[in-house]
N, CA, C and O of each residue as an XYZ file, in Angstrom:
456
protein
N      -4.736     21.127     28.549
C      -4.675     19.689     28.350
C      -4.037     18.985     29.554
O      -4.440     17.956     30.097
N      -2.728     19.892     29.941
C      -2.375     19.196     31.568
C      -3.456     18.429     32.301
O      -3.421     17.234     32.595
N      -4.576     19.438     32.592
C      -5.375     18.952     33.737
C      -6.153     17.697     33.518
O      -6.363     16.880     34.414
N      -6.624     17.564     32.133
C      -7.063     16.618     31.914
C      -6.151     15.469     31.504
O      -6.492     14.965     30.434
N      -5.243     15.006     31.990
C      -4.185     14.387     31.620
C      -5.134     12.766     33.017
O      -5.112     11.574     32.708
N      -5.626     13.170     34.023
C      -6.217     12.349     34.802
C      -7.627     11.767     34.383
O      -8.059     10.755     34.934
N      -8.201     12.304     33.579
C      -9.627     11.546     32.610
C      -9.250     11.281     31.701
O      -9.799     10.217     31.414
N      -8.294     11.687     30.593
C      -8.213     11.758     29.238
C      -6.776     10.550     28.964
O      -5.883     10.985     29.692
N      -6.391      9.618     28.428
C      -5.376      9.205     27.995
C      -5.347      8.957     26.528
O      -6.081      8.180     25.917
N      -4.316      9.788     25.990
C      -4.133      9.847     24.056
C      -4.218      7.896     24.139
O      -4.033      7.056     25.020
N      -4.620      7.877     22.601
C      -4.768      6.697     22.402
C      -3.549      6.392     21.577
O      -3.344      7.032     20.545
N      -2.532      5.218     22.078
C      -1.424      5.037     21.203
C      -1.455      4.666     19.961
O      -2.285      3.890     19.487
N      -0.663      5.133     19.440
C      -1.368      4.342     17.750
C      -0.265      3.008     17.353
O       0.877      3.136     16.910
N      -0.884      1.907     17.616
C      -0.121      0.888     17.416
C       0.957      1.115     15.639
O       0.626      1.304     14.468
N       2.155      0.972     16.297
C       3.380      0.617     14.851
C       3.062     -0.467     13.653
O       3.109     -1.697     13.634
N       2.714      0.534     12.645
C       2.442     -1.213     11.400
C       4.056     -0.780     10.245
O       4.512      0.362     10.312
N       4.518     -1.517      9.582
C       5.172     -1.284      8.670
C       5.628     -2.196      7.996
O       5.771     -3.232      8.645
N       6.053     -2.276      6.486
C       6.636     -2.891      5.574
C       7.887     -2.839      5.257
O       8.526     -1.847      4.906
N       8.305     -4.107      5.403
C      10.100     -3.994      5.144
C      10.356     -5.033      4.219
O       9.537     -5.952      4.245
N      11.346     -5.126      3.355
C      11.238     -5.928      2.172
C      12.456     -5.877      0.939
O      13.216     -4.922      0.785
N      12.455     -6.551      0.490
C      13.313     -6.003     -0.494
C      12.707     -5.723     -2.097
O      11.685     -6.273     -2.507
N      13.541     -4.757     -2.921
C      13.474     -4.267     -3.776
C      13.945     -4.391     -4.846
O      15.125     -4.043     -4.829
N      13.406     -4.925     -6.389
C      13.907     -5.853     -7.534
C      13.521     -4.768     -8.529
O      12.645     -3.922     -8.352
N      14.217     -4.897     -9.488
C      14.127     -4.184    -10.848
C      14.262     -5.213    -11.830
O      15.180     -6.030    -11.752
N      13.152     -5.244    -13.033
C      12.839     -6.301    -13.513
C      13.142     -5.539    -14.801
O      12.007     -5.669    -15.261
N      13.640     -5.001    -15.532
C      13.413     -4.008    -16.998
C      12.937     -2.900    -16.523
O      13.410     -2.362    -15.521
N      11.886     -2.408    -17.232
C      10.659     -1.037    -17.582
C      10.309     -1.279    -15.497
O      10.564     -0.184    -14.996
N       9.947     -2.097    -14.589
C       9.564     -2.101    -13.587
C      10.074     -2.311    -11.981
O      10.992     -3.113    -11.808
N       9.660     -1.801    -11.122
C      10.196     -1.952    -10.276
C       9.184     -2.775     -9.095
O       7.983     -2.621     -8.873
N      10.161     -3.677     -8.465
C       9.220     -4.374     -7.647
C       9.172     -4.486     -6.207
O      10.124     -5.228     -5.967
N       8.617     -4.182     -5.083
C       9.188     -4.051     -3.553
C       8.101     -5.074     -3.131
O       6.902     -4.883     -3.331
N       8.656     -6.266     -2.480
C       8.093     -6.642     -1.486
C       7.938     -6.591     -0.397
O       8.987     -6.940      0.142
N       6.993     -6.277      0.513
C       6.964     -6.034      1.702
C       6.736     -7.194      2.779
O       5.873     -8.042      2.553
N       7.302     -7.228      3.643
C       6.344     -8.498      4.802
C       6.040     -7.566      5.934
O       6.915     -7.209      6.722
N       4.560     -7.101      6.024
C       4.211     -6.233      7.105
C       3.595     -6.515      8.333
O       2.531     -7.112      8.501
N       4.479     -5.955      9.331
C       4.363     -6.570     10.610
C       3.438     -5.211     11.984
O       3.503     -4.018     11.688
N       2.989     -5.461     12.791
C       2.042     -4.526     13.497
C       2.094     -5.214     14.859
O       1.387     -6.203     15.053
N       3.053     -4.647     15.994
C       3.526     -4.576     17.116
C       4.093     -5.883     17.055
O       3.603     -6.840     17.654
N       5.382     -5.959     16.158
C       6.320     -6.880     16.014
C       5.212     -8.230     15.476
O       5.941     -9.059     14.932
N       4.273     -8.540     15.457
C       3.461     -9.813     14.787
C       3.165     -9.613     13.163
O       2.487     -8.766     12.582
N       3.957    -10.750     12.657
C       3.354    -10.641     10.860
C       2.017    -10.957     10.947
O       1.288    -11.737     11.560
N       1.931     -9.919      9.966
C       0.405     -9.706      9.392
C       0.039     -9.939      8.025
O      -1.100    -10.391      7.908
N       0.694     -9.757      6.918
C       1.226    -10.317      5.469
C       2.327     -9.898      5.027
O       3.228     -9.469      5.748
N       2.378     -9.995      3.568
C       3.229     -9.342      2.301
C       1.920     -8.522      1.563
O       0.725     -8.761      1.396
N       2.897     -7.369      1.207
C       2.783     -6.335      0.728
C       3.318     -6.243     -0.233
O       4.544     -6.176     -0.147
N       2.596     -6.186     -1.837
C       3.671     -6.057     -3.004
C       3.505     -4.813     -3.923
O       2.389     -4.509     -4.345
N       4.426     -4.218     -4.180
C       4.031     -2.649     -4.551
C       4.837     -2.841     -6.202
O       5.995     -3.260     -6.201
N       4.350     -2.606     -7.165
C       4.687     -2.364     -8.258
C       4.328     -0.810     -8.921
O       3.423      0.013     -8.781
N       5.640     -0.923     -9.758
C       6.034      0.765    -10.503
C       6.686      0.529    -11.955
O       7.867      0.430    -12.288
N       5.721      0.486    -12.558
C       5.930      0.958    -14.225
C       6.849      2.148    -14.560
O       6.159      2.993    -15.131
N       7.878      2.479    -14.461
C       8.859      4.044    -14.069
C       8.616      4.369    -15.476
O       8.738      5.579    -15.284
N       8.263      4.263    -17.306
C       8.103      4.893    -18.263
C       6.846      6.058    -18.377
O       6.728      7.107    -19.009
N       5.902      5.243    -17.349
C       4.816      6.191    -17.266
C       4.248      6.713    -16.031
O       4.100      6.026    -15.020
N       3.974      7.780    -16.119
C       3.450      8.445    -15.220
C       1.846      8.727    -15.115
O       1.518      8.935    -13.947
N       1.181      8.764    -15.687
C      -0.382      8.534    -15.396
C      -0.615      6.923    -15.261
O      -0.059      6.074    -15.957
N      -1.570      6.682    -14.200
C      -1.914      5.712    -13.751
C      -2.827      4.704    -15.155
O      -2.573      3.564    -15.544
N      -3.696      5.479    -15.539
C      -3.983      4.820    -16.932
C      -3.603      4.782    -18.048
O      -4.469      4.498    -18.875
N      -2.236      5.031    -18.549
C      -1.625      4.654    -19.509
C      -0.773      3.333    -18.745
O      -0.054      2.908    -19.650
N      -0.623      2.834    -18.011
C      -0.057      1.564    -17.404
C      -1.009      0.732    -16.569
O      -0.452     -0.339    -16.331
N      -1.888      0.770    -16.174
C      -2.676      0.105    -16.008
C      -2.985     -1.377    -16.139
O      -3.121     -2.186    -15.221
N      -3.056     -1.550    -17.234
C      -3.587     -3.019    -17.612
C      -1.777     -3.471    -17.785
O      -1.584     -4.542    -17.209
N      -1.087     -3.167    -18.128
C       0.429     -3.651    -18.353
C       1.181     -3.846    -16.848
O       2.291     -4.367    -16.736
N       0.524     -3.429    -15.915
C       0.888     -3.530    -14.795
C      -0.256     -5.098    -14.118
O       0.149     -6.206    -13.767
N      -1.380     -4.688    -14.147
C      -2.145     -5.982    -13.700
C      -1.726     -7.307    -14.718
O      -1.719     -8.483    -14.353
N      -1.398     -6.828    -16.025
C      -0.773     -8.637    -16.355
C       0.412     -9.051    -15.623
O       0.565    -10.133    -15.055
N       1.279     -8.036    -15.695
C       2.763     -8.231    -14.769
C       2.518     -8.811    -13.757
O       2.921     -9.967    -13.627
N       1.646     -8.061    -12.550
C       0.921     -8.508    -11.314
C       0.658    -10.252    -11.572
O       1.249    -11.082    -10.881
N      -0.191    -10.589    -12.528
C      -1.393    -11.550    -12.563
C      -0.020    -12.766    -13.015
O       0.117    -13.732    -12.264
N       0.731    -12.655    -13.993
C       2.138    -13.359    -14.347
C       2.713    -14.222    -12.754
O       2.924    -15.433    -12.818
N       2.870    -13.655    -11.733
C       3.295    -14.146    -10.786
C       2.573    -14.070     -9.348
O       2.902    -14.433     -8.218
N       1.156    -13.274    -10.034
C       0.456    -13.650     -8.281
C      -0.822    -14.307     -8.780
O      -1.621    -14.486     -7.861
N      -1.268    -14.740    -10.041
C      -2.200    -15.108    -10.578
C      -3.774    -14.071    -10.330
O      -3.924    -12.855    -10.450
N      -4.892    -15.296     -9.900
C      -5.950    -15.008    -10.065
C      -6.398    -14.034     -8.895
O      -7.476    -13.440     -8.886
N      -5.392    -13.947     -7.877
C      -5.251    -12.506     -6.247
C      -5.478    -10.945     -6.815
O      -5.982     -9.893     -6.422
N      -4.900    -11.382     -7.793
C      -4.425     -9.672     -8.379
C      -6.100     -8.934     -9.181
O      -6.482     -9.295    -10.294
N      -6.621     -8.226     -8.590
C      -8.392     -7.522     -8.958
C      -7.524     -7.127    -10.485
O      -6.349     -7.072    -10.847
N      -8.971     -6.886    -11.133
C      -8.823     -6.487    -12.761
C      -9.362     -4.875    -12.363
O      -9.548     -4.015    -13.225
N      -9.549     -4.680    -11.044
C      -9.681     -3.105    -10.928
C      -8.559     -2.281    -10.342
O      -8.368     -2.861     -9.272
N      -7.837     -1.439    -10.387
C      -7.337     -0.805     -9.510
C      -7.712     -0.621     -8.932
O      -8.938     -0.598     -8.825
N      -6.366     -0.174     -7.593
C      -6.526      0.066     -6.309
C      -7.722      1.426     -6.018
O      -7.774      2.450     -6.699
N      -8.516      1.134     -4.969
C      -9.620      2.018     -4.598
C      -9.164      3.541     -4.819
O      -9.581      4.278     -5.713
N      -8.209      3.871     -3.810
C      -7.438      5.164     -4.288
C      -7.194      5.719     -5.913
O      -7.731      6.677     -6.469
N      -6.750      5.294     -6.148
C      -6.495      5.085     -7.988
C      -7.159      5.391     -8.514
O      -6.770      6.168     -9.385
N      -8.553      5.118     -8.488
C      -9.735      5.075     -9.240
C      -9.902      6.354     -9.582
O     -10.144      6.747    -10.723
N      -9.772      7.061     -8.559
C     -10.378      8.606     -8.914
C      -9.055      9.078     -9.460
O      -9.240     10.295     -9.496
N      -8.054      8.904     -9.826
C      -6.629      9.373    -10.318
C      -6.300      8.615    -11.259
O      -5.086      8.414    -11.298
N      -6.994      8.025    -12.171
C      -6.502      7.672    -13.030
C      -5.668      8.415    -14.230
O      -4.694      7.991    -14.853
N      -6.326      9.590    -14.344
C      -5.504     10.467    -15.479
C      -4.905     12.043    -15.394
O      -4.794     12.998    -16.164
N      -4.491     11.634    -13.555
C      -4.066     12.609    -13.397
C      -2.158     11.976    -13.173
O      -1.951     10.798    -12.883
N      -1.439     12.596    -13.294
C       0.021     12.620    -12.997
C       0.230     12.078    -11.535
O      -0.269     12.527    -10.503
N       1.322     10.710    -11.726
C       0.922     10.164    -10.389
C       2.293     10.838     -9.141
O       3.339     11.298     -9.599
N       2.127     10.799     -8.144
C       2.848     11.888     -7.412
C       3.387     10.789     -6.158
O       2.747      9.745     -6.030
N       4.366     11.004     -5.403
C       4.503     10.168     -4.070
C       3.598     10.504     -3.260
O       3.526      9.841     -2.225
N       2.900     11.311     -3.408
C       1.744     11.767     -2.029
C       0.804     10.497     -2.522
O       0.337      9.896     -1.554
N       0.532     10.112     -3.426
C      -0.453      8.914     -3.890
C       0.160      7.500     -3.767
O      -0.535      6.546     -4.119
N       1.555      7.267     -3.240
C       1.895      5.880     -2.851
C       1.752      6.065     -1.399
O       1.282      5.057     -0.871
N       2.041      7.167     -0.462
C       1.720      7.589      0.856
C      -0.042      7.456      1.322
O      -0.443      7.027      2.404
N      -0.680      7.823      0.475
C      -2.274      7.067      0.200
C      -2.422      5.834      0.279
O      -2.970      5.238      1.207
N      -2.002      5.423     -0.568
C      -2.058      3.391     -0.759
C      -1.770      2.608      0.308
O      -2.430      1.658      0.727
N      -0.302      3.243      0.915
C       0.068      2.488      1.842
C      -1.088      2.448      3.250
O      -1.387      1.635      4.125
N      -1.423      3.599      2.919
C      -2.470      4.032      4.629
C      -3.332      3.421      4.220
O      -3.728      2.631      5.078
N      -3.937      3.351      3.194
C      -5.100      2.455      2.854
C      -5.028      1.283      3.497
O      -5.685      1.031      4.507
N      -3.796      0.082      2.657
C      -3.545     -0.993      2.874
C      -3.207     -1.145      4.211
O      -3.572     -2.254      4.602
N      -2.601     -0.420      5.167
C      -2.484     -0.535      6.603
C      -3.986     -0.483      7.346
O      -4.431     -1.236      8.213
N      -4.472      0.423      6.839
C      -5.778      0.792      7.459
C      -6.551     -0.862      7.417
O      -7.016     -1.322      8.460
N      -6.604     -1.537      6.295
C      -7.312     -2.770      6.054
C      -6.739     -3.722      6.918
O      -7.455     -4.486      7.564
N      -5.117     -3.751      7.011
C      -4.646     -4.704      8.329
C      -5.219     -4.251      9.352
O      -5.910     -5.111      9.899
N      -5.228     -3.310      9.825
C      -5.541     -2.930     11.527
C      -6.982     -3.120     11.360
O      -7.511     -3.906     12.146
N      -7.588     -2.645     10.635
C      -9.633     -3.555     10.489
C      -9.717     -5.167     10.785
O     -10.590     -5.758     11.420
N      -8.446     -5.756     10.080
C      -8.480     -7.114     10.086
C      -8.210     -7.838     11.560
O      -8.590     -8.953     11.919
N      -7.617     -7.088     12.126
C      -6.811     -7.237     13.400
C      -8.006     -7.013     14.531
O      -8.272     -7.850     15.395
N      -8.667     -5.762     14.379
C      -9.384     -5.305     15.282
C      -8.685     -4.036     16.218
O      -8.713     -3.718     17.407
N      -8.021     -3.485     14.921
C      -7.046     -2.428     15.869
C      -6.919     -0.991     14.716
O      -6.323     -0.706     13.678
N      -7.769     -0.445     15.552
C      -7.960      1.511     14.706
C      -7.131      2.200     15.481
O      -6.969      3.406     15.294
């Protein structure tokens, strides 16, 4: 790889991330994010967690009214793309580590930056 160090340059991968603070409402937990990608805001990011249940479709719809309560008519009546295929399996942190890449992945499309 040395030698080709004079044709070849790695492609940097521009920094995106969410920083925010974090609310507990009862049964839920709430993190807002404001996510920024080489120091420029790009949006908010809002991540909600039902902590009684652990499969994605036994909380489901109790989570999109929660959602819909304070972000209204924004919030899809589908889950997140990821999700879909996990609905009734046991939800794991490797599947919020999914979401997030997702949702980053859609900023940097929006941007014009892979």
């Amino acid at each position: 790889m040395l030698k080709m160090t004079n044709i070849y340059t790695s492609k940097k991968q521009t920094k995106i991330e969410s920083k925010g603070p974090r609310f507990e409402i009862g049964d839920f937990c709430v993190k807002l994010g404001s996510v920024t990608m080489s120091q420029n805001f790009k949006g908010i990011l809002v991540e909600v967690e039902y902590r009684p249940c652990v499969v994605p479709a036994g909380s489901w719809e109790l989570m999109r009214e929660f959602l819909q309560g304070f972000l209204g008519s924004a919030v899809s009546n589908q889950a997140p793309q990821y999700l879909q295929n996990r609905m009734n399996e046991i939800y794991q942190p490797m599947d919020t580590i999914h979401q997030y890449l997702e949702q980053f992945g859609q900023y940097r499309k929006a941007t014009g930056v892979i």
